[in-house]
N, C-alpha and C positions, 0 to 999 in steps of 0.2 A: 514230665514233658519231654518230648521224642526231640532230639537234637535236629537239625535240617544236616541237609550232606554238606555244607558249606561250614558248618559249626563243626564237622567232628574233625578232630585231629590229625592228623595224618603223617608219618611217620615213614622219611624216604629211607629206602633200602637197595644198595648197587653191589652184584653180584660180580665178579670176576671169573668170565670162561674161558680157560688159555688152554693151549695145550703144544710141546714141541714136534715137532720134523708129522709122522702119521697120528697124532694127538692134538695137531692143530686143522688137520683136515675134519677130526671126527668135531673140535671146538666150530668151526666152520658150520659147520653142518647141521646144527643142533636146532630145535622147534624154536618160534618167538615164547618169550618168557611166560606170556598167558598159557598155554600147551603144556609148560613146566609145572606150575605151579599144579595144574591137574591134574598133572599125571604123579606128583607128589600125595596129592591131596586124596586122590582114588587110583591106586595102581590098576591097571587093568588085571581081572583076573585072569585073563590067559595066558599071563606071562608070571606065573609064579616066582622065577627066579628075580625079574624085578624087584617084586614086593616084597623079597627075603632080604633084597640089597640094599632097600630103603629100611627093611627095620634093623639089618645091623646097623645101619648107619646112625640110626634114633638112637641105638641102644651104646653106642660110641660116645655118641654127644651127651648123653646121660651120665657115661663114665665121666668123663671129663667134666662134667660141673659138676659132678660129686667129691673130683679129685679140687676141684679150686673154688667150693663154696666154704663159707665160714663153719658149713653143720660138720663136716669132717674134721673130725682128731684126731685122728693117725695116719699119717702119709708115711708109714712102714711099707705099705702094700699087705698087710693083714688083713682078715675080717672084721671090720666093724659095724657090729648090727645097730648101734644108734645111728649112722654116721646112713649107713642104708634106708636102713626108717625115714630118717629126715629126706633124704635125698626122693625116696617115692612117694612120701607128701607132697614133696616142691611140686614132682609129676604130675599130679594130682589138682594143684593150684594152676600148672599151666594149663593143663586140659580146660579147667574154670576160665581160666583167663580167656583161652583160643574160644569157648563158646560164647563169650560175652561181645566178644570182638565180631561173629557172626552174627550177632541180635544188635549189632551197632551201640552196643553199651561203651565198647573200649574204643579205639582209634585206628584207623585204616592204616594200610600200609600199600605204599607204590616203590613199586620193584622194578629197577631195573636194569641192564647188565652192558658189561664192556668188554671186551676182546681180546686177546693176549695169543698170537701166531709167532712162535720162535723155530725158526728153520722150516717154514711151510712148505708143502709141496704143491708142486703146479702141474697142470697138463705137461707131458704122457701121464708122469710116475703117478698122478695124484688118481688119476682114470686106472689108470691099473692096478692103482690097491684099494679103488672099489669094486673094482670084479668088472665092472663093466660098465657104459655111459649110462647116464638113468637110474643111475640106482638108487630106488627111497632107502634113504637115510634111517629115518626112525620108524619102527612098526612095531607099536604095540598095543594091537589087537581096536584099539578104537580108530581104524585112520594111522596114514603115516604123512610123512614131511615130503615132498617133492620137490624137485629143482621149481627156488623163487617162493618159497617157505618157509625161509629161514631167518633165526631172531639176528643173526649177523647183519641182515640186510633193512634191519626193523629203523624207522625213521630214528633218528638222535642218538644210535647205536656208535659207542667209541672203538675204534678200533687202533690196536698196534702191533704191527707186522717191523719183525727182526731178522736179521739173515745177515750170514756174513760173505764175505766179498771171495771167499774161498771154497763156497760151498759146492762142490760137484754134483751132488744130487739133483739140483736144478738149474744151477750156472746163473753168474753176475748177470749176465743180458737179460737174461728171464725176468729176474727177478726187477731190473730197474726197469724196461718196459712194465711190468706188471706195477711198479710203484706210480710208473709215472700217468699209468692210467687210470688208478684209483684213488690215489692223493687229493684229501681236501680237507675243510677243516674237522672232519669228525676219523679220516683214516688218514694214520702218519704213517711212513715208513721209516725205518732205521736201516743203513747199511753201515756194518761193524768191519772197520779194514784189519785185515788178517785173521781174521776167522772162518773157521771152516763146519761144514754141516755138525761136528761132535760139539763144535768148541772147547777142545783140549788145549788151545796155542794159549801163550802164555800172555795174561791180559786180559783175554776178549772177556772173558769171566766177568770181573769187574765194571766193562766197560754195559756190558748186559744187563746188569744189574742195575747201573747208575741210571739209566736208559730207561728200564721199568716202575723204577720208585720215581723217578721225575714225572713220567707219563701219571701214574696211580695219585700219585698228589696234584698234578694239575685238573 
């Protein structure tokens, strides 16, 4: 007997996209989460380098539950062909797993992602290190992203923008204008006194960090 969509399980998952100073523009900018997951899912093939990025990336994650599963016996960093064995059976069982979860046998999963801007860039600079105004974002090869298609702006989207009171790249004013226009309950700003775009001064370190794990646990 076929479960109804209200019986099967479902299993929340929240993604973390941050990125600082031109790593929070490109975080900015990035497709809503459905887009991702797609483009995970079937790379496009005109972008081969993509799809080479996503299988190192598989073949990483691989490593690393090989290196912290129980089937490993030696964390020498030697070869262990049992310890491999087992690890590309497990492979083998998620693959089982992932089609089961397609045929609705296993339990869904709702994905979805919160925002991490540390030393963001604003109009000029943020216009000028994308070449030019207008510029799509993501293209690959199915469709790209255009301004007001972006998973930052997706309903229930958390966001948290940091900057410090020193930063010259964009300047205090900028920056609290732009907080005070976009501040609500789902985007906070931080402004960190004595810190500058590097965050070298002595403190603000700390004070950024404290800043983030509060935000990520609430």
């Amino acid at each position: 007997m076929e479960k109804s969509e209200e019986e099967e399980e479902v299993e929340e998952m929240e993604l973390l996209i941050g990125g600082y100073s031109y790593g929070s523009l490109i975080a900015s900018l990035t497709p809503p989460i459905p887009d991702i997951l797609k483009l995970l899912e079937e790379p496009p093939p005109s972008t081969p380098a993509f799809a080479k990025a996503l299988l190192t990336a598989k073949e990483s994650a691989r490593r690393w539950l090989d290196t912290h599963s129980s089937t490993r016996t030696s964390y020498s960093g030697t070869f262990n062909r049992a310890a491999v064995l087992a690890a590309l059976q497990q492979e083998e069982n998620r693959k089982l797993e992932c089609e089961q979860v397609r045929h609705g046998i296993d339990k869904k999963w709702k994905v979805t992602a919160r925002y991490l801007l540390v030393s963001p860039l604003l109009p000029p600079i943020s216009s000028f290190m994308m070449g030019f105004a207008g510029m799509k974002a993501w293209s690959l090869g199915r469709g790209s992203v255009d301004e007001g298609e972006k998973g930052i702006e997706a309903m229930g989207a958390r966001v948290l923008a940091v900057y410090g009171d020193g930063d010259t790249f964009t300047g205090i004013r900028k920056y609290r204008k732009w907080r005070e226009k976009m501040e609500d309950e789902r985007w906070r700003g931080v402004e960190v006194g004595g810190a500058g775009h590097f965050w070298r001064e002595e403190g603000v370190m700390g004070v950024l960090v404290s800043q983030m794990e509060e935000w990520v646990r609430g």
